[in-house]
C-alpha positions in Angstrom: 7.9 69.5 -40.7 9.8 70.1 -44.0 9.1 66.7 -45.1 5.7 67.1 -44.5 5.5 70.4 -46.3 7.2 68.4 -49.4 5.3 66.3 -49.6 2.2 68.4 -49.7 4.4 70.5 -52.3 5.1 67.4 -54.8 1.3 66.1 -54.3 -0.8 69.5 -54.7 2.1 71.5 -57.2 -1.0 73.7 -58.5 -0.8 75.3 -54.9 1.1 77.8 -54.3 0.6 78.1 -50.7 2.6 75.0 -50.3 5.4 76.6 -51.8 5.6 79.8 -49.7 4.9 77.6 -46.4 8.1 74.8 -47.2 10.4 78.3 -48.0 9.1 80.3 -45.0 10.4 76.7 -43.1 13.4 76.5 -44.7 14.0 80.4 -43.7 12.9 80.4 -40.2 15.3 77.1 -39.9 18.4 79.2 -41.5 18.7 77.3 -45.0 19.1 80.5 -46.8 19.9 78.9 -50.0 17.2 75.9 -50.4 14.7 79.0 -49.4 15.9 80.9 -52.7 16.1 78.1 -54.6 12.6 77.3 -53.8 11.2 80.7 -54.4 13.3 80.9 -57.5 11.3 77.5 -58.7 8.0 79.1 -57.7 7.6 82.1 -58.8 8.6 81.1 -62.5 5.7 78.2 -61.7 3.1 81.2 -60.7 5.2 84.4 -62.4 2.0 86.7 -61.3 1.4 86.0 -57.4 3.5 88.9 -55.6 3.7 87.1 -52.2 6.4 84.8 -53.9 7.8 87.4 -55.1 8.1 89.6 -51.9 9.3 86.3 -50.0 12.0 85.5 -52.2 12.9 89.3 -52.1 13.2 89.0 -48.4 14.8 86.0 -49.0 17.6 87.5 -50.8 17.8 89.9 -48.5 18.9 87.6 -45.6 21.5 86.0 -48.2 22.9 89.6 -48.9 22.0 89.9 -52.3 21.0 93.1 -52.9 20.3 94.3 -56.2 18.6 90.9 -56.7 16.3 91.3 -53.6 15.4 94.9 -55.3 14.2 93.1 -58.6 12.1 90.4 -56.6 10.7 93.4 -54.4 9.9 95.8 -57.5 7.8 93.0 -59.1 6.0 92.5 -56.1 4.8 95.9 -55.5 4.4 96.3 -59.6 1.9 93.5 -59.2 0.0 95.0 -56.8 0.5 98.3 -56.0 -2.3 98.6 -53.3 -0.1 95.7 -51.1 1.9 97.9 -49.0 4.2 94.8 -47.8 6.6 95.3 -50.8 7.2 98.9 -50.0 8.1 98.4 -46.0 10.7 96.0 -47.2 12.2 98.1 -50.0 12.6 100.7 -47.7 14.3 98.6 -45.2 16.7 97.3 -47.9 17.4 100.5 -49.3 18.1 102.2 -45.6 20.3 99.0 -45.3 22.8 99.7 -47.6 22.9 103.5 -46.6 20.1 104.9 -49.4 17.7 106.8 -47.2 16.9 109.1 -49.9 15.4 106.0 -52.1 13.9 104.7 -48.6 12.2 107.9 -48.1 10.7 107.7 -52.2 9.3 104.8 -51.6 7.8 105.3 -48.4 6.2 108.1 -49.9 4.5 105.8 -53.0 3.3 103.9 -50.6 1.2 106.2 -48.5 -0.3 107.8 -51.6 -0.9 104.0 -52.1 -2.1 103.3 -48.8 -3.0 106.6 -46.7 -4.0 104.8 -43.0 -1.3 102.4 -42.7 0.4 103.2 -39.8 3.2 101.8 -39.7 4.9 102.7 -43.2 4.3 106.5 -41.9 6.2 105.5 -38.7 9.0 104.1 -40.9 9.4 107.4 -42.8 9.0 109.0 -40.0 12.9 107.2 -38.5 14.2 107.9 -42.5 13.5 111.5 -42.2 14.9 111.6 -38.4 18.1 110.4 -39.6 18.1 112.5 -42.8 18.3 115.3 -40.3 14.5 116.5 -40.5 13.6 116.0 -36.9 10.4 118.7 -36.8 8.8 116.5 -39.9 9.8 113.3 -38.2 8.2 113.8 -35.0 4.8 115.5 -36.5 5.0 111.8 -39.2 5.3 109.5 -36.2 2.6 111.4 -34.5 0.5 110.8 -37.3 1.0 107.3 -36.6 0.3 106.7 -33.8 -3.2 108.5 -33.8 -3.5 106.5 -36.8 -2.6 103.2 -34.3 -1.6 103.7 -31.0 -0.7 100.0 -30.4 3.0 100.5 -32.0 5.3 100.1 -29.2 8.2 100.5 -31.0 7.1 103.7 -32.3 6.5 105.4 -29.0 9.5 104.8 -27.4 10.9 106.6 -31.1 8.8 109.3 -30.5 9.9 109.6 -26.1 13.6 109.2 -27.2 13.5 112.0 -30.0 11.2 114.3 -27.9 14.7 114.2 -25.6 16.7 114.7 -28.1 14.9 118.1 -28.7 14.8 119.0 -25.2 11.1 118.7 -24.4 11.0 114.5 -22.5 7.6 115.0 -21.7 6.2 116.0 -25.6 5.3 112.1 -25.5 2.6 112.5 -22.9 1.3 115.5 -25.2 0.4 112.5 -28.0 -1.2 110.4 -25.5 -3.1 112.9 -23.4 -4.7 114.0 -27.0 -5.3 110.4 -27.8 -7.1 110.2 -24.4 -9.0 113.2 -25.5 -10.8 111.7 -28.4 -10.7 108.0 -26.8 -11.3 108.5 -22.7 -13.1 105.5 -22.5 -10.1 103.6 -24.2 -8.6 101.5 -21.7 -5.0 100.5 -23.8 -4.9 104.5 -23.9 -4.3 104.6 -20.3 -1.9 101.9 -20.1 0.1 103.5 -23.0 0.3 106.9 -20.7 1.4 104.8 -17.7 4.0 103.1 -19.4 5.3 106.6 -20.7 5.1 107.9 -17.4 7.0 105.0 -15.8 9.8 105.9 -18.1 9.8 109.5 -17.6 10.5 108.2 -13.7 6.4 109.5 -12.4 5.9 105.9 -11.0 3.3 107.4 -8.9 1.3 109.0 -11.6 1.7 106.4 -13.9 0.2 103.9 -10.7 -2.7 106.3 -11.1 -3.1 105.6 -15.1 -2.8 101.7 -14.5 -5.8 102.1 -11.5 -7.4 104.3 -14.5 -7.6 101.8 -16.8 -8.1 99.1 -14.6 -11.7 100.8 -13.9 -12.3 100.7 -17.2 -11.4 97.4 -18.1 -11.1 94.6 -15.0 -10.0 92.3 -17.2 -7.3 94.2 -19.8 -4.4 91.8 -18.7 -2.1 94.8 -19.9 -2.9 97.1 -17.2 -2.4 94.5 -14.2 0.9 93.1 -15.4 2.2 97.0 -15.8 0.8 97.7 -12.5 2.6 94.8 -10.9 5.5 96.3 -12.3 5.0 99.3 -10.6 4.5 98.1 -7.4 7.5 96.1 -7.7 9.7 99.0 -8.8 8.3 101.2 -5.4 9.5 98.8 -3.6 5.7 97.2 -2.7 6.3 93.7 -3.1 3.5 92.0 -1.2 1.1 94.4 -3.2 2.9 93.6 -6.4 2.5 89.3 -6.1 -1.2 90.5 -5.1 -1.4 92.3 -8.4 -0.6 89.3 -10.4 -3.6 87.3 -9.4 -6.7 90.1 -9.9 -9.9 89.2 -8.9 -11.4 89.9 -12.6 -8.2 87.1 -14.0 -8.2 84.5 -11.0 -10.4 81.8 -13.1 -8.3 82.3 -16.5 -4.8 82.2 -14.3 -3.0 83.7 -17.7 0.3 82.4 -17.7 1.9 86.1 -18.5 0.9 87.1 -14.7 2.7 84.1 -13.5 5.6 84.8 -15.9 5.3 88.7 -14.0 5.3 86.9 -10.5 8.7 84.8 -11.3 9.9 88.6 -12.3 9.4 90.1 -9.1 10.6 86.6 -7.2 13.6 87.4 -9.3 13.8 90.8 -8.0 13.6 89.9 -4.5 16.7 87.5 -5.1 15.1 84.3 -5.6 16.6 83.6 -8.7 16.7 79.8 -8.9 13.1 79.5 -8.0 12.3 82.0 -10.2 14.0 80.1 -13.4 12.4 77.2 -12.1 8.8 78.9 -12.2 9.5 80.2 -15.3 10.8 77.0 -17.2 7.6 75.5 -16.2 5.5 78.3 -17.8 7.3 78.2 -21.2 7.2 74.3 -20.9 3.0 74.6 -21.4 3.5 77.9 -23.6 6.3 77.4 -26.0 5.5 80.7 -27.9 5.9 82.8 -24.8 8.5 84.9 -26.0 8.8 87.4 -22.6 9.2 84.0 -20.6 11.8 82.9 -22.9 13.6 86.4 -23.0 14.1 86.3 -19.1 15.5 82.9 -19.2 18.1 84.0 -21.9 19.0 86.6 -18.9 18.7 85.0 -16.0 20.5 81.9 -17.7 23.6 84.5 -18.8 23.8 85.7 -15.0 24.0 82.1 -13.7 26.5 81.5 -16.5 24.5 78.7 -17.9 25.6 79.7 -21.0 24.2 76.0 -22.4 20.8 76.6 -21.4 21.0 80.2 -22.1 22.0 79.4 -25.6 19.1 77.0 -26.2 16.7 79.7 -25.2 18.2 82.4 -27.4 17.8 79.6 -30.1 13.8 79.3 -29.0 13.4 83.3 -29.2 15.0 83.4 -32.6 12.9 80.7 -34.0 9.6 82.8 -32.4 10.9 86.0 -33.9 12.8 85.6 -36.9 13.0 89.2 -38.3 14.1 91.5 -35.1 17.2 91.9 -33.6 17.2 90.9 -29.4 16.9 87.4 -30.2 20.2 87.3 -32.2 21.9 89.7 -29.7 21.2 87.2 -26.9 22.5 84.1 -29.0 25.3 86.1 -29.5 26.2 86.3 -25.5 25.5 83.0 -25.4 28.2 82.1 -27.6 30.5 83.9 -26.1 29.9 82.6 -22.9 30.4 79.1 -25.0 33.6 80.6 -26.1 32.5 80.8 -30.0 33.9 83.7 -31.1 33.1 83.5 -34.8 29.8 82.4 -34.6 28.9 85.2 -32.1 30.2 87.9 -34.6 28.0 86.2 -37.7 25.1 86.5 -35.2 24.8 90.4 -34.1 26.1 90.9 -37.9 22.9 89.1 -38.6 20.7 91.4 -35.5 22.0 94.5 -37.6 20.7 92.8 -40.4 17.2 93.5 -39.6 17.7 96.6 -37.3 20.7 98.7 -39.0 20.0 101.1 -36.5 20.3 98.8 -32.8 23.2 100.4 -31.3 23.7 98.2 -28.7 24.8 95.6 -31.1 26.5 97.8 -33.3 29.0 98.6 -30.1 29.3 94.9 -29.5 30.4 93.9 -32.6 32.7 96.7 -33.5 34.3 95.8 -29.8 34.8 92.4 -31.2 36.6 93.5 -34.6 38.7 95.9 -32.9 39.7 93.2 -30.5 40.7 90.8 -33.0 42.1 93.6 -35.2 39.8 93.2 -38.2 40.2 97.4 -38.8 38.8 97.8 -42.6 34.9 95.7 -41.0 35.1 98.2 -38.2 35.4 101.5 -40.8 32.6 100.2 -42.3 30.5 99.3 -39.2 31.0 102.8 -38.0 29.9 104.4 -41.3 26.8 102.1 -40.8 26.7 103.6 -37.4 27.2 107.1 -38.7 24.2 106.4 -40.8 21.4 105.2 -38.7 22.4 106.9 -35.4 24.2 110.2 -36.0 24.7 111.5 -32.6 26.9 110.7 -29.7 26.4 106.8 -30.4 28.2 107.5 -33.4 31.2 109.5 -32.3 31.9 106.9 -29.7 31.9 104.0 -32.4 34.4 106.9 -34.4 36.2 107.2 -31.3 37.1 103.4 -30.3 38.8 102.9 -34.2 41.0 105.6 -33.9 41.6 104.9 -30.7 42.3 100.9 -32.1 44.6 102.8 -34.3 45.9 105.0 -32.6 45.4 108.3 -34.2 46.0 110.8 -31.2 44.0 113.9 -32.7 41.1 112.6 -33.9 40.3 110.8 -30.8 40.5 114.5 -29.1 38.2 115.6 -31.6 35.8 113.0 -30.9 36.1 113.4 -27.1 35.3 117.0 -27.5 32.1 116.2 -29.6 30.6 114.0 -27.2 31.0 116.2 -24.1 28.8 118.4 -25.5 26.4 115.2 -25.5 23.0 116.1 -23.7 22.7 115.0 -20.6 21.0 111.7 -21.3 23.7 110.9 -23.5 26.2 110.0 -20.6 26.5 106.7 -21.0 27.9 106.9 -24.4 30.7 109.7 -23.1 31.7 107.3 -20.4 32.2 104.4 -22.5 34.5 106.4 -24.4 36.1 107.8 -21.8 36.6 104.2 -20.0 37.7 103.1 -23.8 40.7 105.6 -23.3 41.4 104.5 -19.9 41.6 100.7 -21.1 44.3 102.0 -23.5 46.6 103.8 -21.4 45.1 107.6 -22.7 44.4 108.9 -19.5 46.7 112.1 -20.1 44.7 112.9 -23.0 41.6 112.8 -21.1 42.6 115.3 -18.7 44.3 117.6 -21.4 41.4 117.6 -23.7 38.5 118.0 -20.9 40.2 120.8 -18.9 39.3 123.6 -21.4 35.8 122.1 -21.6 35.2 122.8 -17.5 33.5 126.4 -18.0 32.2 125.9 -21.1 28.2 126.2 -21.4 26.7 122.9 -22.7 29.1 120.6 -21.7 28.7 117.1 -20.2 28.3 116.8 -16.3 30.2 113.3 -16.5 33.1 115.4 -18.4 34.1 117.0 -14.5 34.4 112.9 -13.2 36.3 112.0 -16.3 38.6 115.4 -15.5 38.8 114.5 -11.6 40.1 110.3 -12.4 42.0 111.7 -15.0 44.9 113.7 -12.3 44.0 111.6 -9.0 47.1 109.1 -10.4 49.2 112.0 -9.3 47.3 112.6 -5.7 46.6 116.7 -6.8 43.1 116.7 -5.0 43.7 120.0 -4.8 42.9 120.6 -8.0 39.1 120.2 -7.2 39.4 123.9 -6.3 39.0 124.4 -10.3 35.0 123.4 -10.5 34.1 126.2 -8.3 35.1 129.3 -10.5 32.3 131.4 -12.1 30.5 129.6 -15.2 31.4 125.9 -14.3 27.9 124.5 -13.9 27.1 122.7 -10.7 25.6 119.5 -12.1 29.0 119.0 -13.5 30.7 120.5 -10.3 28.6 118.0 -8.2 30.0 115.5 -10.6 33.5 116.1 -10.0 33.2 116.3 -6.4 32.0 113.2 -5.8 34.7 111.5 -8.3 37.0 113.1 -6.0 35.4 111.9 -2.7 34.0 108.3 -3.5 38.1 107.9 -4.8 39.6 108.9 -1.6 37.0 106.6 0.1 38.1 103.8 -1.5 41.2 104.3 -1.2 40.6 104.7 2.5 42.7 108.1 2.9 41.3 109.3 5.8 43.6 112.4 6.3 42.9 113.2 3.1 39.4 113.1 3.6 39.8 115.1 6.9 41.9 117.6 5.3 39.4 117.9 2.4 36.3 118.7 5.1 38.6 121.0 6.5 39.7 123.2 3.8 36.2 123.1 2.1 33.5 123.0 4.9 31.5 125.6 3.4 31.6 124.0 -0.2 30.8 120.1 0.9 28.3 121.3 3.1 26.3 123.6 1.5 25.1 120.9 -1.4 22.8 118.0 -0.8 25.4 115.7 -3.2 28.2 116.5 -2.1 27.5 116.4 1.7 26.3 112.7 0.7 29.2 111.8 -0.7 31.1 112.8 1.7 29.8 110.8 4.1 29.8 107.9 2.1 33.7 108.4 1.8 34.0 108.6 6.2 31.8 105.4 6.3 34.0 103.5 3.6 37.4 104.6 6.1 35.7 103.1 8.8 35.1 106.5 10.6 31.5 105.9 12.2 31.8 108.5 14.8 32.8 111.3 11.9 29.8 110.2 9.5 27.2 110.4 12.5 28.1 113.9 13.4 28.5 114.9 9.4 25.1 113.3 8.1 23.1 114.5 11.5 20.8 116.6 9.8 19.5 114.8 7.2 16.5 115.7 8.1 16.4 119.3 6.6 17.9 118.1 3.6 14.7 117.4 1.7 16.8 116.5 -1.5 18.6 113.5 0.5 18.8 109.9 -1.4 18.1 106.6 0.8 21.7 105.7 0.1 23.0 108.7 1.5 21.5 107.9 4.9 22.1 104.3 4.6 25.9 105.1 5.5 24.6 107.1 8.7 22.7 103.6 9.4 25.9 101.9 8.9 27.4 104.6 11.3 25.1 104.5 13.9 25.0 100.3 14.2 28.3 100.6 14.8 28.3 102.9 17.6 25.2 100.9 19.1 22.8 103.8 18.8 19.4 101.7 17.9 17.0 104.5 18.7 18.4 106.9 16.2 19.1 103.8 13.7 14.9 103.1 13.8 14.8 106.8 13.6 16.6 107.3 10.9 15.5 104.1 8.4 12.3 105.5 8.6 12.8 107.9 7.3 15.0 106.5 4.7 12.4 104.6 3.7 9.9 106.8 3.2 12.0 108.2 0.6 11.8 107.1 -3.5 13.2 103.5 -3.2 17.1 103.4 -4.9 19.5 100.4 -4.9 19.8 100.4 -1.0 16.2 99.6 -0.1 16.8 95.7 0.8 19.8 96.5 3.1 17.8 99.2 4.9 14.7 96.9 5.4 17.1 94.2 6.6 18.3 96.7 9.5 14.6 98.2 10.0 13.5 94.2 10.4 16.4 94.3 13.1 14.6 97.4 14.8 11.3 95.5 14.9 12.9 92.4 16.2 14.5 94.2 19.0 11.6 96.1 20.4 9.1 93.1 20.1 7.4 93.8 16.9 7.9 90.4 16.2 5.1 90.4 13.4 6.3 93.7 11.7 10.4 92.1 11.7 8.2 88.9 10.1 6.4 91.1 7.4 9.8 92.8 6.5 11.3 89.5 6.4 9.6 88.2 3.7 10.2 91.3 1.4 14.0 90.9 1.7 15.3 88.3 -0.2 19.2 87.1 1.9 20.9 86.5 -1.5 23.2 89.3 -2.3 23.1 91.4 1.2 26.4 92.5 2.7 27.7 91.2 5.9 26.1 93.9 7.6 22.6 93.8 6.5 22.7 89.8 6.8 24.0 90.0 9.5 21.0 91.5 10.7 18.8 89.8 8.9 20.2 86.6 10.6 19.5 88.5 13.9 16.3 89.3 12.7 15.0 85.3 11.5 16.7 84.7 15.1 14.6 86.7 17.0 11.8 86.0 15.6 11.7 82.3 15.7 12.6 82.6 19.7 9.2 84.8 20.0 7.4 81.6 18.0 9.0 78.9 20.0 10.8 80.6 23.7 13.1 77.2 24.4 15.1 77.2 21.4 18.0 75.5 21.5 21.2 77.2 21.1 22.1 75.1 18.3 19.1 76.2 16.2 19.8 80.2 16.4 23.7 79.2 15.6 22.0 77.4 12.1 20.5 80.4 11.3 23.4 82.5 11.5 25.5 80.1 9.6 22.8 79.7 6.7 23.5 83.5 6.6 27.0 83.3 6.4 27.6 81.5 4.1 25.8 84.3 1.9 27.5 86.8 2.9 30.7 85.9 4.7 32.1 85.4 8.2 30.7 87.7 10.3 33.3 87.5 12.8 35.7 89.5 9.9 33.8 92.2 10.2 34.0 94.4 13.3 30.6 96.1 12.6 28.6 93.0 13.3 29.4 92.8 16.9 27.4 95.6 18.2 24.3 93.7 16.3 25.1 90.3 17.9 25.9 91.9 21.5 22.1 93.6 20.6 20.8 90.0 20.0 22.1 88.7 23.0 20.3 91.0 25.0 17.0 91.0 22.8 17.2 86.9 23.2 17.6 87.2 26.8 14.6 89.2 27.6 12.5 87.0 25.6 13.3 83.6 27.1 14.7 84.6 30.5 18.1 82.5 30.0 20.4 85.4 30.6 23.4 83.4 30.8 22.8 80.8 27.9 22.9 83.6 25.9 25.9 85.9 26.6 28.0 82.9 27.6 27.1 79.9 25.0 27.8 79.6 21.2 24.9 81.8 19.6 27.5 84.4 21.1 30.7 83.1 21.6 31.4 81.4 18.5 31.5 84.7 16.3 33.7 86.2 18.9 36.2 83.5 18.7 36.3 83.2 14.7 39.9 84.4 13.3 40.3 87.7 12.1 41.4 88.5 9.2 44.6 90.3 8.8 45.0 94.4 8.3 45.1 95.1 4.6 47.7 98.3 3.5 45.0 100.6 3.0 43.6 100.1 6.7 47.2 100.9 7.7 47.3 104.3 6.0 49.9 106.6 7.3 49.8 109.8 7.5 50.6 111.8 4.0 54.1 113.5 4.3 52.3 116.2 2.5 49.9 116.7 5.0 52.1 117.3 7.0 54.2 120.0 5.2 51.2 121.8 5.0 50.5 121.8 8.8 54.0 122.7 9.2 53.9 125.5 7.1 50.3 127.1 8.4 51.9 127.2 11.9 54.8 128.5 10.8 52.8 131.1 9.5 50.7 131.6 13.0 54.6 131.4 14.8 55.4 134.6 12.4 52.4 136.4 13.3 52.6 136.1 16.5 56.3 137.3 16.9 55.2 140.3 14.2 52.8 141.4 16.9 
C-alpha cells in the first residue's frame, strides 16, 4: 500500500491528497518519523491547505513534540477558523501536558466558531469537570448531547458524574427529555435502555428495547441490546432467538452472529465461540467488537500469540483511542515483553490522559521494576485528569513503593471516605498494603474511621482481615455500637464469617451463632453469610435448620440459598431441594444461576420431567461447574438419555459420568455426590425395570470404589483451647451461683 501511495505521490505531485493519504499510512503503520517528514515536505509544497497542517500537528503529537505540534495546529486553525478539527486537537494537546486552563480557551474559540458541534462542547464539558466545575460541566455535556445524542462516550461521562454528585439516575432525566421532543425516535429508546441496563433496571430497560423495536423492526441496535438483556436475566434460549429477528433474518448481519458467539461464550462454550467468531472477522475484517472479544477470550485461553495478533488488528482499525493499545499491552505481557508492554499503555495514555485503568497498569509496572521518578510523574498525570479516589490510590501505591509510613495513612484515610461506588479503588489499596506486609497499619488507621459518618462500607472488611491474623473475632463486637452504619457493619460481618468458613473453624462458627443469635439473625446478609460459612465446614444439617426460612426473607440472594441446596442434597431431602431452587430461581439471576439449574435439571430428571431436565440442559453449559452441580448434571444427561433409549448399556451412562469428570473432578472425592448417585440409581431403576444392574454394576459401583482422598488439616480442626476456657469459665460461674443460692 505505501508503494502504491508513492508512487501516485511522485506521478501526480500537484495533489495534495496523495500526500496526506501516504503520511496517514505511514502513521497508522507506526513510522512516526517518515509521517513528519512527509508532512514537513508537504506543507512547504502547499503552505495554505490546513489539513496538512493539522495532520502533521497530530503527527507531532504522537512523536511527543509538543511545542512543535502547537505551531502546526495554530496554523491550521489560523487558516480556517470555521474548521473546528484544529481546535479538538489543541485542546487534547494542551490537556495532555496538564494545561486545562489553555484547553478550556480554546474550546471556547471554538464554539463561538462553531455553535452546534457537539462534540467540542462535550470536550469542555470533561476540562471543566476536572477543573473542579462539576454544575457547569454536567449542564455543557447536556447541551451535547441534545445537540447529538449518538455520543456514547459522552453519556457514560454524564451517568458516571451524575454518581459522583449523588443523584445515578440524573442520566435518565437527559434522555426522558430527549424522548420528549423525539418520541418517535427509535435510537432514543435504545439509548434509555442502555442507561437503564447500567443503573441495574434490566427489566425496564427490556421494556425500552421492546419500545423501540415497535418503532423500528429493523434498528439492528435495539435487537443486539435486547439479546443482551436476555442473556444477562438469565433467558438464554430467548436471547439466541433475539439474534435472528424476523425483520433481519434475510440480511443475517454479521454483528447478531458476533452477539450469538457472546452468549455461546456465556454459557461456557468458549472454544466454539472463538471459532464462530474467527469466522465472522475472517469475512469482516473491520469488525472491531468481533476483534475486541477475541483479544479477551484469546487472553483467557492464554493464547497470548493469537491474542496479540488481534490487539495488533484493533489498533490498526482504531488508531487514536486507548483499548486497542491496552489489550496489546496484555498481550505482551503474556509474551513476556516487558518493555514493549510499558511503551504501549504509555502510548493508550497518549490519546486518553484520563483512562485510569491504564494509568494503574502502568504505574504497577514502574513500581515493580523500581523506575520511582516515571511513577511521580504518572501520578501527577493521574492527579490531573482524575482527581478523586483513582488518584489517591495511584498516590498511595508510590509511597507505599517508597515506603513513606504517614503519608500512606493519609491516603488511606482519604479514600475511605470514597462514595460507595468507589470501592474498588479502596480495595486495591488496601490489597496493595497487604501485598507489602502493612497490614498493622490497616487496622490502626481504619479503627477510628468505624463510627465516622461517610465512611467506606469496605473500610469494616479491610478492619475485620486486618486483626483475624491474631484469631480476636471477638472484636466484631465493635460494628454494633451506636453510629457505625450497617452497610459497613454488614460488611465486616461477613469478612468475619466467610474467613472462619474457609478456614473451616467450625467451633468458632458455633460459638459465633451462639453468642450473637440475635445479631446474625436479625439481617438478611448476615444470616446469609452465615450459612455460607456452616456449608463451607461441611455442616449440612446446621445450614438446613439456619437458612429454613428463607422464604420470609424477601431480601434473600440466589447464592444465599444455593448453600441450603448444597445442604439439603446432602442430607437426601429432594422434595425440599425442588422446593427451594424454585424459588431460588425466581429470584434476580447472580453468579450461582448455572449451578442451581444444574441441580433443578436433577429435580426434573428424577420425577420424570424428562423434557423439562432436557430444556435446562441445554441452558447450562458443563464447563466450569463444581463437582456437585456436574455431578448432577452428569445424573441429569444420564437420565435423560435412559428415558430416550430404556436398554442402555451400562457402559454408556458410565461415559457420561466420566465426560463429566474430567470437568470437574473425581466425584468419588467428594462425599456430597453420593446421595445424587444413590438418587440415580433408584431414578434409573424405575425407568428400565433393571433394579439390580443398577445398584450392583459399574454406573454405581465404580464411584463408590474410587480412592479417597486424604483428610486435609483444616478438616481435622480441633477444638480451640480458647473455647474451651471460656466454657470453663461460664460454668464456673453457674457452679458459684448455684452454691451462692
Amino acid at each position: 500500500m505505501a508503494r502504491r501511495l508513492d508512487t501516485l505521490r511522485l506521478a501526480r505531485p500537484e495533489l495534495w491528497q496523495a500526500w496526506a493519504a501516504l503520511a496517514i499510512h505511514h502513521l497508522q503503520c507506526g513510522k512516526l518519523a517518515e509521517a513528519v517528514q512527509l508532512l514537513e515536505q508537504a506543507v512547504e509544497k502547499f503552505p495554505v491547505l490546513p489539513r496538512l497542517w493539522y495532520e502533521l500537528g497530530a503527527a507531532r503529537l504522537r512523536r511527543d513534540s509538543f511545542p512543535a505540534a502547537i505551531v502546526a495546529l495554530e496554523k491550521a486553525r489560523a487558516l480556517n477558523p470555521g474548521w473546528t478539527r484544529p481546535y479538538a486537537r489543541l485542546a487534547v494537546a494542551y490537556e495532555g501536558h496538564l494545561q486545562l486552563e489553555a484547553a478550556e480557551h480554546i474550546l471556547r474559540l471554538g464554539i463561538a466558531a462553531d455553535p452546534v458541534d457537539a462534540g467540542l462542547r462535550c470536550q469542555l464539558a470533561d476540562v471543566e469537570w476536572k477543573l473542579g466545575r462539576h454544575e457547569s460541566a454536567v449542564a455543557e455535556i447536556e447541551k451535547a448531547l441534545l445537540l447529538d445524542p449518538e455520543i456514547s462516550w459522552a453519556w457514560e461521562r454524564l451517568l458516571g458524574w451524575h454518581r459522583e454528585l449523588g443523584n445515578a439516575d440524573g442520566a435518565l432525566g437527559t434522555v426522558q427529555h430527549l424522548l420528549q421532543s423525539r418520541p418517535g425516535d427509535a435510537s432514543i429508546w435504545v439509548r434509555q435502555a442502555r442507561l437503564q441496563h447500567r443503573l441495574g433496571a434490566c427489566d425496564a430497560a427490556l421494556r425500552s428495547c421492546n419500545e423501540a423495536t415497535v418503532r423500528d423492526s429493523c434498528l439492528l441496535g435495539a435487537h443486539d441490546l435486547r439479546a443482551e438483556l436476555l442473556a444477562h436475566l438469565g433467558r438464554l434460549d430467548e436471547a439466541r432467538l433475539a439474534c435472528t429477528p424476523p425483520a433481519l433474518q434475510a440480511l443475517n448481519p454479521h454483528e447478531l452472529r458476533g452477539r450469538a458467539a457472546w452468549i455461546e461464550n456465556l454459557c461456557g462454550h468458549q472454544l466454539s465461540a472463538i471459532a464462530a467468531l474467527r469466522a465472522i472477522v475472517e469475512t469482516h475484517p473491520d469488525y472491531y467488537w468481533g476483534w475486541e472479544l477475541l483479544c479477551i477470550w484469546y487472553g483467557e485461553q492464554k493464547d497470548h500469540a493469537n491474542a496479540f495478533a488481534a490487539a495488533e488488528r484493533l489498533v490498526w482499525l482504531n488508531p487514536s483511542g486507548c483499548l486497542p493499545y491496552a489489550y496489546r499491552a496484555a498481550a505482551e505481557l503474556g509474551l513476556d515483553r516487558r518493555s514493549a508492554a510499558k511503551e504501549s499503555l504509555r502510548l493508550a495514555l497518549q490519546q486518553e490522559p484520563d483512562y485510569i485503568w491504564g494509568a494503574q497498569r502502568l504505574l504497577g509496572l514502574l513500581i515493580e521494576d523500581k523506575e520511582l521518578v516515571e511513577a511521580e510523574r504518572l501520578v501527577a498525570v493521574v492527579r490531573a485528569h482524575a482527581p478523586g479516589p483513582a488518584a489517591l490510590r495511584a498516590e498511595l501505591r508510590v509511597h507505599l513503593a517508597a515506603g513513606r509510613r504517614a503519608e500512606v495513612a493519609t491516603c488511606l484515610r482519604a479514600l475511605a471516605g470514597a462514595p460507595a461506588h468507589h470501592t474498588e479503588e479502596l480495595n486495591g489499596a488496601l490489597q496493595s498494603m497487604v501485598d507489602a506486609g502493612w497490614s498493622e497499619l490497616i487496622e490502626t488507621t481504619t479503627a477510628p474511621l468505624l463510627a465516622l459518618e461517610g465512611t467506606n462500607c469496605a473500610v469494616g472488611a479491610a478492619w475485620v482481615h486486618s486483626w483475624l491474623r491474631r484469631h480476636s473475632w471477638w472484636q466484631i463486637r465493635r460494628v454494633d455500637r451506636p453510629g457505625v452504619a450497617p452497610a459497613l457493619a454488614d460488611e465486616a460481618w461477613s469478612a468475619l464469617l466467610n474467613h472462619l468458613g474457609d478456614q473451616h473453624s467450625l467451633w468458632t462458627l458455633r460459638l459465633v451463632r451462639l453468642f450473637y443469635w440475635r445479631q446474625l439473625a436479625s439481617n438478611t446478609a448476615r444470616w446469609g453469610s452465615l450459612g455460607y460459612a456452616l456449608a463451607t465446614c461441611k455442616a449440612y444439617a446446621a445450614t438446613d435448620r439456619w437458612l429454613v426460612d428463607h422464604a420470609h426473607r424477601h431480601d434473600a440472594a440466589p447464592w444465599m440459598l444455593h448453600n441450603r441446596a448444597v445442604a439439603l442434597i446432602a442430607r437426601a431431602r429432594w422434595s425440599a431441594l425442588a422446593a427451594t431452587l424454585d424459588h431460588a430461581l425466581r429470584l434476580p439471576p447472580d453468579h450461582v444461576r448455572r449451578p442451581l439449574l444444574a441441580m433443578q435439571s436433577f429435580c426434573a430428571a428424577r420425577t420424570g420431567h424428562h423434557p423439562e431436565a432436557e430444556r435446562l440442559l441445554s441452558a447450562v453449559a458443563p464447563e466450569g461447574l463444581k463437582t456437585a452441580a456436574s455431578c448432577c448434571r452428569a445424573a441429569a444427561e444420564a437420565l435423560v438419555l435412559l428415558a430416550r433409549h430404556p436398554t442402555t448399556p451400562p457402559l454408556e451412562i458410565a461415559a457420561v459420568f466420566e465426560r463429566h469428570e474430567r470437568l470437574a473432578g473425581s466425584f468419588a472425592a467428594d462425599p456430597l455426590t453420593r446421595p445424587i448417585r444413590r438418587e440415580f440409581a433408584r431414578a434409573a431403576a424405575r425407568l428400565d425395570g433393571r433394579r439390580w444392574l443398577w445398584w450392583k454394576q459399574r454406573a454405581r459401583q465404580r464411584f463408590e470404589a474410587a480412592p479417597k482422598p486424604a483428610p486435609t488439616h483444616r478438616a481435622q480442626e480441633q477444638f480451640p483451647i480458647w473455647a474451651i476456657v471460656i466454657i470453663l469459665m461460664l460454668l464456673s460461674r453457674i457452679v458459684a451461683a448455684l452454691t451462692q443460692k
